[in-house]
DSSP file (Angstrom, degrees, kcal/mol; ACC not computed):
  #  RESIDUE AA STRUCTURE BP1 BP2  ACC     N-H-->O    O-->H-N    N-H-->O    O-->H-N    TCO  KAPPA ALPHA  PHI   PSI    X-CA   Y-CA   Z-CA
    1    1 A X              0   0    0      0, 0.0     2,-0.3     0, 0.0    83,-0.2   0.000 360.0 360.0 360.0 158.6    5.6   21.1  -13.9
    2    2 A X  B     -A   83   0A   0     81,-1.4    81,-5.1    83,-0.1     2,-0.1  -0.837 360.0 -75.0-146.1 168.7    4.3   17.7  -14.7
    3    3 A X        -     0   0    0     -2,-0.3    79,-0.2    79,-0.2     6,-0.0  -0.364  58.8-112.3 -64.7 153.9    3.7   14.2  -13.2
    4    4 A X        -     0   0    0     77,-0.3     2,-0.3     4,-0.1    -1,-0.1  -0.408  23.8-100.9 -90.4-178.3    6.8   12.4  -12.9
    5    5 A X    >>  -     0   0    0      1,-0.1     4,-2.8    -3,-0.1     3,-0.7  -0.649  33.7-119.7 -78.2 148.2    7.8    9.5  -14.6
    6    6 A X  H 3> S+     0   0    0      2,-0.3     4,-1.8    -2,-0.3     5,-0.3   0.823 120.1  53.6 -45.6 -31.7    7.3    5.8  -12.3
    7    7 A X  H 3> S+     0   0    0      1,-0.2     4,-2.2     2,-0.1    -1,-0.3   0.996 120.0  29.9 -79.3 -43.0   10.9    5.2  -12.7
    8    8 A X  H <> S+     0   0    0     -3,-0.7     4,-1.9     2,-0.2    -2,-0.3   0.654 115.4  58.1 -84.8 -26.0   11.5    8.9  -11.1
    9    9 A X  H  X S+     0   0    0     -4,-2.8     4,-3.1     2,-0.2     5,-0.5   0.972 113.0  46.6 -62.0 -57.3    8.0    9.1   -8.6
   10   10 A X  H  X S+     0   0    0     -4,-1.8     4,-1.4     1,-0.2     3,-0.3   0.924 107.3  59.0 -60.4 -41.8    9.8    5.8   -7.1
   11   11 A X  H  X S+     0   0    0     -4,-2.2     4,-4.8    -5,-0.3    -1,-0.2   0.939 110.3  43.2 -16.7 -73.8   13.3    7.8   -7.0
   12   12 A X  H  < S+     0   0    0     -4,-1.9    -1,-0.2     1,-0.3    -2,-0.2   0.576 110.0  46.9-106.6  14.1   12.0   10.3   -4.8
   13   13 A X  H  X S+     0   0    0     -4,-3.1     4,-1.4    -3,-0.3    -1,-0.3   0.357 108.3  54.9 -98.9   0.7   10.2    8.8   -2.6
   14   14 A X  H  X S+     0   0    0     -4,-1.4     4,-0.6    -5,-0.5     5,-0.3   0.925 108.0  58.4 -78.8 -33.3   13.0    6.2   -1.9
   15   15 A X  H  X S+     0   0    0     -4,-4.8     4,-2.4     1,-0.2    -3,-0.1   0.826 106.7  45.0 -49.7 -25.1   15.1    9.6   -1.3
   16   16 A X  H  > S+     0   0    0      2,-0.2     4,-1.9     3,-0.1     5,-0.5   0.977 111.4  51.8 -60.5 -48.3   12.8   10.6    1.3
   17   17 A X  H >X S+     0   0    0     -4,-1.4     4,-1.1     1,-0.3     3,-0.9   0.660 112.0  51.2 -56.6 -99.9   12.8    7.0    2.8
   18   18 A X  H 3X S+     0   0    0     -4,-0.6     4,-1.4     1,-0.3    -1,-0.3   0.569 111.7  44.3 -11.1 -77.7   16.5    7.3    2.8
   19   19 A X  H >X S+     0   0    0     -4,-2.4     3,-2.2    -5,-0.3     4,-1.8   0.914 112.1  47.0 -38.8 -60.0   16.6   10.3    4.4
   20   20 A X  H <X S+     0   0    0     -4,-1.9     4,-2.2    -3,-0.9    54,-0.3   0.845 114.8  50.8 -62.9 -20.9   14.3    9.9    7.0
   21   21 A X  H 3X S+     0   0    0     -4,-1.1     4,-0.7    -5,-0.5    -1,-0.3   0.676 103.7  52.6 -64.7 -20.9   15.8    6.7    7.7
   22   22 A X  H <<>S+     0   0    0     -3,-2.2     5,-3.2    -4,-1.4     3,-0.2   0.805 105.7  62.1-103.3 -28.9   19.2    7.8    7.9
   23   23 A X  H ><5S+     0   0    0     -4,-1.8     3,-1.0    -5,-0.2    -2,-0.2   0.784 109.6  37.9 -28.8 -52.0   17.6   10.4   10.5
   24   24 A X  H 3<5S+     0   0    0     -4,-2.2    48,-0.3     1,-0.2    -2,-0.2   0.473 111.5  57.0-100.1  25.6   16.5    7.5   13.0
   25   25 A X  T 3<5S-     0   0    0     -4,-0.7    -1,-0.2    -3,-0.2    -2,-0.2   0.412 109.6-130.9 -58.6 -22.1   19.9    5.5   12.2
   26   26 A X  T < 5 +     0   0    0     -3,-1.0     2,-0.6     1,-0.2    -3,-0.2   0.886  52.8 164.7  30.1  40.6   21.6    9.2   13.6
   27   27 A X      < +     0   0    0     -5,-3.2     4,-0.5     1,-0.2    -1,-0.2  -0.876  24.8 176.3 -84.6 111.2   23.5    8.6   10.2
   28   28 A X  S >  S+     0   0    0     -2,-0.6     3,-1.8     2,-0.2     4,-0.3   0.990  79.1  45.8 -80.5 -60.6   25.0   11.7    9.6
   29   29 A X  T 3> S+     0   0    0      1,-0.3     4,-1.1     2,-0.2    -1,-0.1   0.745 113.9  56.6 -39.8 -36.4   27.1   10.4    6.1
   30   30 A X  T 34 S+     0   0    0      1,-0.2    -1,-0.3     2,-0.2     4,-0.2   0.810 112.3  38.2 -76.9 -29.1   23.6    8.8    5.2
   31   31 A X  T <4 S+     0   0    0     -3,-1.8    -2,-0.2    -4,-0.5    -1,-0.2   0.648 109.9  53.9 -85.1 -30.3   21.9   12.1    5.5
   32   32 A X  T >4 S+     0   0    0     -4,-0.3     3,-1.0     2,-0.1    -2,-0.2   0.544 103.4  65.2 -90.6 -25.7   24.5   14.4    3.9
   33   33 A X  T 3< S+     0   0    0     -4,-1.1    -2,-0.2     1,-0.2    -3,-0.1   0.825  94.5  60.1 -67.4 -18.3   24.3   11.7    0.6
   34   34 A X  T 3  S+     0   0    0     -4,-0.2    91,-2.7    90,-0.1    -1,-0.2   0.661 102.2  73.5 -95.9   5.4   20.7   12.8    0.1
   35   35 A X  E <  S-b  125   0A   0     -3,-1.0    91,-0.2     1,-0.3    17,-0.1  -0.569  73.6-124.4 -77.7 105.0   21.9   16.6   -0.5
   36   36 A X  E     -     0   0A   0     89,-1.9     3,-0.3    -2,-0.2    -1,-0.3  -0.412  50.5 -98.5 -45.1 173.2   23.8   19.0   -3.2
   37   37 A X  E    S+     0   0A   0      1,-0.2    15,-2.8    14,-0.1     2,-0.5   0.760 112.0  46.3 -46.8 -59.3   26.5   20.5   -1.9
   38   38 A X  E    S+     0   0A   0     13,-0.3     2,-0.2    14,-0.1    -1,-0.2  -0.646  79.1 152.1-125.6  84.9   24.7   23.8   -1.2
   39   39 A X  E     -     0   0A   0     -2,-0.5    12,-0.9    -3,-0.3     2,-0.7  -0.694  39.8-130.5 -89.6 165.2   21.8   23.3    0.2
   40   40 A X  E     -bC 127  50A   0     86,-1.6    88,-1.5    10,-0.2     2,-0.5  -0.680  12.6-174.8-109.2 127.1   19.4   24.6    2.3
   41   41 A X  E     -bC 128  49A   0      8,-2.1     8,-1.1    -2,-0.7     2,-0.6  -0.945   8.5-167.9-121.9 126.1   17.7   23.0    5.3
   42   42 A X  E     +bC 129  48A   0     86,-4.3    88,-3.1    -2,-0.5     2,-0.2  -0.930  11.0 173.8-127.6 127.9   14.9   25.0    7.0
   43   43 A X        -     0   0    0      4,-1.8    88,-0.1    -2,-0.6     5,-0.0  -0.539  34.0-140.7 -98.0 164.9   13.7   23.7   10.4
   44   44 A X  S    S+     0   0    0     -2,-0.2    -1,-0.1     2,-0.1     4,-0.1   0.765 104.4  41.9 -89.9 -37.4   11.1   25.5   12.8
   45   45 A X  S    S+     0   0    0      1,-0.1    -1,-0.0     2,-0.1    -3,-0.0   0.709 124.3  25.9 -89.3  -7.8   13.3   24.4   15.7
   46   46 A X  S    S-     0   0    0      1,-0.5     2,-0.2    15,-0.0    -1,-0.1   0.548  95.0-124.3-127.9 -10.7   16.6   24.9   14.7
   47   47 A X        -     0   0    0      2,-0.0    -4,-1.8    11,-0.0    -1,-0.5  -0.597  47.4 -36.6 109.6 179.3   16.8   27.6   12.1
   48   48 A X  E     -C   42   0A   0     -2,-0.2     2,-0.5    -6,-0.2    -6,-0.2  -0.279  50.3-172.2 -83.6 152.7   18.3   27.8    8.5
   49   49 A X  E     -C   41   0A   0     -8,-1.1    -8,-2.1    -2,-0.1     2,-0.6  -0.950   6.9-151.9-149.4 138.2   21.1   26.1    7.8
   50   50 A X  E  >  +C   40   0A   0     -2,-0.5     4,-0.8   -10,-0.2   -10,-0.2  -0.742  48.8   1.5-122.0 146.6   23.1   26.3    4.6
   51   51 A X  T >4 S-     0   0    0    -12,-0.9     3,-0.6    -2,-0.6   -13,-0.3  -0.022  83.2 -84.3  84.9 151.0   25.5   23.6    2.6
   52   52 A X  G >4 S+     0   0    0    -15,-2.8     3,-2.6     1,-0.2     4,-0.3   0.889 121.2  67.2 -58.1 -38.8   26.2   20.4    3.4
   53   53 A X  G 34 S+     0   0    0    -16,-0.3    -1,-0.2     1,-0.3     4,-0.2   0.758  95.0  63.6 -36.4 -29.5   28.9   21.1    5.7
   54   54 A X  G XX S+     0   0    0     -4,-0.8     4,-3.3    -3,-0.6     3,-1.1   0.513  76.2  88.4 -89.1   6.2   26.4   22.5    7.7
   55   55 A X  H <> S+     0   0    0     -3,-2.6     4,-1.7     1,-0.3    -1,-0.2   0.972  86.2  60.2 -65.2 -69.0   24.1   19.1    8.4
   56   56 A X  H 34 S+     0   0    0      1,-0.3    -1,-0.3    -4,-0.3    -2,-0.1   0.423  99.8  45.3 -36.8 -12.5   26.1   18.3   11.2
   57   57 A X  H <4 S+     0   0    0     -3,-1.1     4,-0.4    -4,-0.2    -1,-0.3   0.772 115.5  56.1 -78.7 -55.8   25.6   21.5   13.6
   58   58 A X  H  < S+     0   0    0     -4,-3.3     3,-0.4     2,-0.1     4,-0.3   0.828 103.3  49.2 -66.1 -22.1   22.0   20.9   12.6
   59   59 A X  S  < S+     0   0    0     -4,-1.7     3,-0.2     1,-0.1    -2,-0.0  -0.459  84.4 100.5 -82.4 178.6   21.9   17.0   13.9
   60   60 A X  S  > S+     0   0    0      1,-0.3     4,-3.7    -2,-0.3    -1,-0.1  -0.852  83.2  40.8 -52.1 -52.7   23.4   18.0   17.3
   61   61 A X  T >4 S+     0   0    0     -4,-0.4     3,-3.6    -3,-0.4    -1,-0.3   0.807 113.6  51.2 -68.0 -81.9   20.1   18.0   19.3
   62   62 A X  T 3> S+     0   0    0      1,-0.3     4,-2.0    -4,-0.3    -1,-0.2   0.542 107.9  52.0 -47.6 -51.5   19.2   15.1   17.5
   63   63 A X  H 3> S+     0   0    0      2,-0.2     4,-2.1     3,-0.1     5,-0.4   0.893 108.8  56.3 -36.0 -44.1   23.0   13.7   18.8
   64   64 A X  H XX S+     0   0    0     -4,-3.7     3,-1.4    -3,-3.6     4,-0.6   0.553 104.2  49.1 -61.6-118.9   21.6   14.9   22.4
   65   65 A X  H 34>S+     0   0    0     74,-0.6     5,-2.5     1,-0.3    -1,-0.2   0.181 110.3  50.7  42.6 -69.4   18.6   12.6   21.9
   66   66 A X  H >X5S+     0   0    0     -4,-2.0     3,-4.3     1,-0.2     4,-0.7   0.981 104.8  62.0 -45.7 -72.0   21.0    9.4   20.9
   67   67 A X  H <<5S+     0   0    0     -4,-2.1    -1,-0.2    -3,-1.4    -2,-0.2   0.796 101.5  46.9 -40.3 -40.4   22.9   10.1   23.8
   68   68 A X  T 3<5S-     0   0    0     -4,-0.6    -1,-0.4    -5,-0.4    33,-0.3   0.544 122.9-102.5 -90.9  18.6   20.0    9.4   26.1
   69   69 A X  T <45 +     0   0    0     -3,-4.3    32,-0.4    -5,-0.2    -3,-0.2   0.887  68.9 159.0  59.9  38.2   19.3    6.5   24.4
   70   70 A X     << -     0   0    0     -5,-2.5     2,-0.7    -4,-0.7    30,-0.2  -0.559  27.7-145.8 -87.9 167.9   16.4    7.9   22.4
   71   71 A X  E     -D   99   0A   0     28,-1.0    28,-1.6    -2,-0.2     2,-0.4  -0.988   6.2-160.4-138.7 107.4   14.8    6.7   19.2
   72   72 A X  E     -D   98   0A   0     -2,-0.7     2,-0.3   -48,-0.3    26,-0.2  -0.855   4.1-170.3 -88.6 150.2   13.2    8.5   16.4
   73   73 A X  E     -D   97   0A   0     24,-1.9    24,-1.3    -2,-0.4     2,-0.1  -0.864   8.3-157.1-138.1 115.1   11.0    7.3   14.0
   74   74 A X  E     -D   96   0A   0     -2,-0.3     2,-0.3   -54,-0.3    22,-0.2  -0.527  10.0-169.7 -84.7 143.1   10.0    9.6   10.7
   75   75 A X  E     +D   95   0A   0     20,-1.1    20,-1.8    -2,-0.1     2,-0.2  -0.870  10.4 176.0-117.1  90.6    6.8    8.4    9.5
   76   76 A X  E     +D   94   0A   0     -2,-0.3     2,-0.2    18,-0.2    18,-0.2  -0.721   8.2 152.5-110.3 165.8    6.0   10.2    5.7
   77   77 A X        +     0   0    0     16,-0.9    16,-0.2    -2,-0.2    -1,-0.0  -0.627  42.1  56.7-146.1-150.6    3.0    9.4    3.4
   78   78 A X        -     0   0    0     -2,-0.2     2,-0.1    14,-0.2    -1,-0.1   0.334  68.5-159.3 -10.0  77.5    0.9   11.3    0.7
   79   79 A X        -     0   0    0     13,-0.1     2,-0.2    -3,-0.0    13,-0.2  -0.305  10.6-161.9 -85.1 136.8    3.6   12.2   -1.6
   80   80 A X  E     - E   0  91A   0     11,-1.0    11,-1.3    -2,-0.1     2,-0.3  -0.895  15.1-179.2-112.3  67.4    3.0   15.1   -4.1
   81   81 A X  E     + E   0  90A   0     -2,-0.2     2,-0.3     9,-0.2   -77,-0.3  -0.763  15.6 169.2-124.6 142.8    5.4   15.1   -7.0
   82   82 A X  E     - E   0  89A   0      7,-2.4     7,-1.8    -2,-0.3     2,-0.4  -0.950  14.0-170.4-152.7 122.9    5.6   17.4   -9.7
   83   83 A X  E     -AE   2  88A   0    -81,-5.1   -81,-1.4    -2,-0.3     2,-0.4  -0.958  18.0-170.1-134.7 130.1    8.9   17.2  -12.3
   84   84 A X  E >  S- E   0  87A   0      3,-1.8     3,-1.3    -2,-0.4    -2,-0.0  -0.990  74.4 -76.0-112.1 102.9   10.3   19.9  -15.4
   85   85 A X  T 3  S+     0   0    0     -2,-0.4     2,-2.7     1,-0.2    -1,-0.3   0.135 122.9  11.6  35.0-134.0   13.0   17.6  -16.8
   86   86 A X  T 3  S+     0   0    0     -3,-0.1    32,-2.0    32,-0.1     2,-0.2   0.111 116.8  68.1 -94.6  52.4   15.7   18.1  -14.0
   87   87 A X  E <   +EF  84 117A   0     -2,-2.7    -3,-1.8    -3,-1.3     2,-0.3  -0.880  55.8 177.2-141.5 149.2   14.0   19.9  -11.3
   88   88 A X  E     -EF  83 116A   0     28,-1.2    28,-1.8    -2,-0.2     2,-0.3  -0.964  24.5-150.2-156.4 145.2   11.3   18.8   -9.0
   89   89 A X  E     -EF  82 115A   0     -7,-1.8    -7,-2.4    -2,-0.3     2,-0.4  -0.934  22.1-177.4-113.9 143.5    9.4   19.9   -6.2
   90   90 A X  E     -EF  81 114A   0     24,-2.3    24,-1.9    -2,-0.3     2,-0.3  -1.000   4.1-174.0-142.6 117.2    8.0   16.9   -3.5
   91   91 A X  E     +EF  80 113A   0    -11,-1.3   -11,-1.0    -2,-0.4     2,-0.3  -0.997   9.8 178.1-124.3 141.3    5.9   17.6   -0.5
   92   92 A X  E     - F   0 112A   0     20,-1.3    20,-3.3    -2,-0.3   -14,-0.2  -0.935  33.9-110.0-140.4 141.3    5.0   14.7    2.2
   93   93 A X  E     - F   0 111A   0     -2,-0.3   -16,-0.9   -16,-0.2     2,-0.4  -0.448  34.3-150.5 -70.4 164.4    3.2   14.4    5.2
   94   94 A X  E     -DF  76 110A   0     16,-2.2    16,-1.8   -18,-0.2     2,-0.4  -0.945  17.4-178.3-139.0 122.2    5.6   13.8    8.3
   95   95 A X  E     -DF  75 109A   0    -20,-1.8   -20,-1.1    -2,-0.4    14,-0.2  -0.897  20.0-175.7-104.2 150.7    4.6   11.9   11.4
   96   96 A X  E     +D   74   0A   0     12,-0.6    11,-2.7    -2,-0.4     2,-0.5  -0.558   3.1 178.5-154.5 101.0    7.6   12.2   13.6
   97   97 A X  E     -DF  73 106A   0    -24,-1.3   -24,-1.9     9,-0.3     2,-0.4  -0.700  14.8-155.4-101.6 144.6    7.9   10.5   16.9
   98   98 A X  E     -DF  72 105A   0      7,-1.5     7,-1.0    -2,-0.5     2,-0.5  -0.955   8.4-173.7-120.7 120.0   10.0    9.9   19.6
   99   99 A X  E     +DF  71 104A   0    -28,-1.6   -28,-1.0    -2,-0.4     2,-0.4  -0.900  19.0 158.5-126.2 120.8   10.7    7.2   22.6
  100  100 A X  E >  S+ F   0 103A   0      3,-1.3     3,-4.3    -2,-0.5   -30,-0.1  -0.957  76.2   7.0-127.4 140.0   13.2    8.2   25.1
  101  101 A X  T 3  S-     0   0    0    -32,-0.4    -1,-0.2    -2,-0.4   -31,-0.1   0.904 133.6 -57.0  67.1  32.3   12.9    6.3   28.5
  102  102 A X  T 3  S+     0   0    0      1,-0.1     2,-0.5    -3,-0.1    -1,-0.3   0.471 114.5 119.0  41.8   7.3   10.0    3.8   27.2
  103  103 A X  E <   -F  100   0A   0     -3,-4.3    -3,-1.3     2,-0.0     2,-0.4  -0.836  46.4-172.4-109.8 107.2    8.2    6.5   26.4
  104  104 A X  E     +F   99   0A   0     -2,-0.5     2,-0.2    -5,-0.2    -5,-0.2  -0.781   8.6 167.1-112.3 167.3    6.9    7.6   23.0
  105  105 A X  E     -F   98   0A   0     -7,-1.0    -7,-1.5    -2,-0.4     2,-0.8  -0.883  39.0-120.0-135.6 155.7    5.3   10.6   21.9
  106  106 A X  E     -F   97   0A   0     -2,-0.2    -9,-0.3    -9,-0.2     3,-0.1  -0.854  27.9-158.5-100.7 129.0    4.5   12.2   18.2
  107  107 A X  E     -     0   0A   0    -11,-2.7     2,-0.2    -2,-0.8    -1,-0.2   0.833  63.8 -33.9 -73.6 -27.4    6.4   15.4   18.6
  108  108 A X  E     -     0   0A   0    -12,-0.2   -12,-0.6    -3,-0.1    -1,-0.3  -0.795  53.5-130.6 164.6 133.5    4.4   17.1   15.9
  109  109 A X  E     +F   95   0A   0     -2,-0.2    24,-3.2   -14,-0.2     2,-0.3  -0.717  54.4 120.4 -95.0 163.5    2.6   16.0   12.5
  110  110 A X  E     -FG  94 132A   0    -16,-1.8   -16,-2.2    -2,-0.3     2,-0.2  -0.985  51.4 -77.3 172.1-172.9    3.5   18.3    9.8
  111  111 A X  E     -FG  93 131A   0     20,-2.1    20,-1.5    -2,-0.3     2,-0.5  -0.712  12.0-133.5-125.1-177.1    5.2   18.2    6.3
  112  112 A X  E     -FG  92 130A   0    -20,-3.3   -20,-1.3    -2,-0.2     2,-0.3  -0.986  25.5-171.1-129.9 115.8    8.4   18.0    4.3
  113  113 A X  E     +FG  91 129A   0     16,-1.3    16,-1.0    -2,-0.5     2,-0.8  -0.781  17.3 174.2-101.4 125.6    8.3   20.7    1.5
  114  114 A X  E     -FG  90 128A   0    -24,-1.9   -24,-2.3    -2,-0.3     2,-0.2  -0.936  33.3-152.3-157.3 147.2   11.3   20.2   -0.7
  115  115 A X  E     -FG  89 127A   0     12,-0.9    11,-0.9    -2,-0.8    12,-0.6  -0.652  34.1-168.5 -98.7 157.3   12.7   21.6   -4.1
  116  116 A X  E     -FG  88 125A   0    -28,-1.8   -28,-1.2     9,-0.2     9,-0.2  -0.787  18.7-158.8-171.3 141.3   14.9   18.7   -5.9
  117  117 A X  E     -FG  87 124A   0      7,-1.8     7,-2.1    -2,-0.2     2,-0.4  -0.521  19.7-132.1-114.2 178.9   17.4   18.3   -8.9
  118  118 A X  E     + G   0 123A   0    -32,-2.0     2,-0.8     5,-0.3     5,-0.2  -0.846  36.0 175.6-125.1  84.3   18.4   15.0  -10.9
  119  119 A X        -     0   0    0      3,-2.0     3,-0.4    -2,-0.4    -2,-0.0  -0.800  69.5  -7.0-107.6 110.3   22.3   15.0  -11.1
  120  120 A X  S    S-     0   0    0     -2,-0.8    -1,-0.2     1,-0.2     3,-0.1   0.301 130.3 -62.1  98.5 -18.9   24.3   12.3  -12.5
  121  121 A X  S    S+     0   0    0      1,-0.2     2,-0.6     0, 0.0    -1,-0.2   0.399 117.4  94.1 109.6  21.0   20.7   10.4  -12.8
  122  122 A X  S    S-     0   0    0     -3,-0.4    -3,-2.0  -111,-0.0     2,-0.7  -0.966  76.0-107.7-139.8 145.5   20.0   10.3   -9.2
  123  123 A X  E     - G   0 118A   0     -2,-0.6     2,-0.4    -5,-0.2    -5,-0.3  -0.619  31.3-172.9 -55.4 103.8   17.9   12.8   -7.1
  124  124 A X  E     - G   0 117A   0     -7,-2.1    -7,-1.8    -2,-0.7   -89,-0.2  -0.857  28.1-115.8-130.3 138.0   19.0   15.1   -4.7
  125  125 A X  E     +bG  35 116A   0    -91,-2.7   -89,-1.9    -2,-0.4    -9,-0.2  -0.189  32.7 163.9 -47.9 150.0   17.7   17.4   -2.2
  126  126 A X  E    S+     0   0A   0    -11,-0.9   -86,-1.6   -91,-0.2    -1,-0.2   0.541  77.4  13.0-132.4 -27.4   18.5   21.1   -3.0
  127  127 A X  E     +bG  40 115A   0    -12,-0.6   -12,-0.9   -88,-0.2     2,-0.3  -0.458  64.1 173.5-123.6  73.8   16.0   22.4   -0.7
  128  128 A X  E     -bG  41 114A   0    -88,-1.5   -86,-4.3   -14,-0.2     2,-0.4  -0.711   8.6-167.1-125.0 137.5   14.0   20.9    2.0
  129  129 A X  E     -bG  42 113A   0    -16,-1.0   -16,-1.3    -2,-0.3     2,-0.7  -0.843  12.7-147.4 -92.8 160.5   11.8   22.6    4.5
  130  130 A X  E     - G   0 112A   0    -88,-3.1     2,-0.6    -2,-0.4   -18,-0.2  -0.874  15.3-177.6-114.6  78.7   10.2   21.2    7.8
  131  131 A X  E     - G   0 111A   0    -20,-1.5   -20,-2.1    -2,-0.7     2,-0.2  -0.861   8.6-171.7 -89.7 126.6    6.9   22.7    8.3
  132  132 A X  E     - G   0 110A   0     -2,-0.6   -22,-0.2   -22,-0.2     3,-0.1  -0.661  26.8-140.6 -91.0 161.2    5.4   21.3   12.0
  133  133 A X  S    S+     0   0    0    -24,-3.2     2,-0.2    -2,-0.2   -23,-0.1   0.084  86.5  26.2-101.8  29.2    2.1   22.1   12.8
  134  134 A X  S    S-     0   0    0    -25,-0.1     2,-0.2   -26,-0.0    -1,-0.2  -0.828  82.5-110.0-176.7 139.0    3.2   22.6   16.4
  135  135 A X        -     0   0    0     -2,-0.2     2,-0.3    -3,-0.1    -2,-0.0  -0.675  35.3-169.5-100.6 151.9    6.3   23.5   18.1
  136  136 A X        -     0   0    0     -2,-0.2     2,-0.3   -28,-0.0   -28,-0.1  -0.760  16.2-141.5-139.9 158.2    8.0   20.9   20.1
  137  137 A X        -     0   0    0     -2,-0.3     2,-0.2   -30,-0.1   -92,-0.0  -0.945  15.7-149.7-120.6 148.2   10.9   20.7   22.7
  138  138 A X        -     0   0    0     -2,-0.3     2,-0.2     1,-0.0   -77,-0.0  -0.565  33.7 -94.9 -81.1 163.6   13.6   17.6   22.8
  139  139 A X        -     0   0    0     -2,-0.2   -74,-0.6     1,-0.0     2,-0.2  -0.747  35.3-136.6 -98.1 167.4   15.1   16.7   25.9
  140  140 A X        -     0   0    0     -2,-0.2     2,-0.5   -76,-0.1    -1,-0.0  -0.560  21.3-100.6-110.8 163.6   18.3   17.8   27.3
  141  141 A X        -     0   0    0     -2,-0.2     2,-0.1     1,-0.1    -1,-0.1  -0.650  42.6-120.6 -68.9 126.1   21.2   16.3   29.0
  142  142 A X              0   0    0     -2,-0.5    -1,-0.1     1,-0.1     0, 0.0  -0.427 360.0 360.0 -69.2 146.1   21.0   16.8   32.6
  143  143 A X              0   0    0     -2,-0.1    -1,-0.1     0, 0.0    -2,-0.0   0.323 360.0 360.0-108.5 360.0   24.0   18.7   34.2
């Protein structure tokens, strides 16, 4: 693996920013674009999750969250990029906070570990993990 090229370092970090962005939009379509087909998402809080098809099971708490009229906001930085022609691996740090109720809180710093191919000329996730460096609860809907 090698440094990438500028035109591809700027590529994949606008894919994060896209992703995380399309995370505090609760843009599910926006989220499934940054993806192969079969891919893999591993959370700490929600499990493995495989495919795209599968994004949508996996935003549901987040959907709980919208529903109370919460707000995420992904914060990444100090990007790590290392590219062999049309494969990449990317790791970022991840602030990720939340304000439900006029109240925010950093749920957990941690990072976004991620495998990525170059199809069609544009980047896509193939793999991404979510390591926190703390486990965290969302809130629920009251019953």
């Amino acid at each position: 693996m090698a440094r990438p090229s500028i035109e591809d370092r700027i590529a994949i970090e606008d894919l994060f920013v896209r992703y995380t962005t399309s995370l505090d939009a609760f843009d599910i379509a926006g989220i499934e674009s940054c993806f192969i087909e079969d891919c893999l998402l591993q959370t700490p809080q929600n499990g493995e999750f495989r495919g795209r098809s599968s994004i949508r099971e996996w935003m549901k708490p987040n959907l709980t969250v919208k529903d109370l009229g919460g707000q995420f906001r992904h914060i990444i930085s100090n990007f790590v990029i290392d590219v062999d022609g049309g494969r990449a691996k990317a790791q970022c740090y991840l602030l990720d906070y939340l304000t439900v109720g006029g109240k925010t809180e950093l749920l957990s710093p941690g990072i976004y570990d991620c495998d990525l191919v170059k199809r069609d000329g544009e980047w896509l996730f193939v793999r991404r993990a979510v390591i926190m460096d703390k486990r965290y609860s969302l809130p629920q809907r009251r019953t």
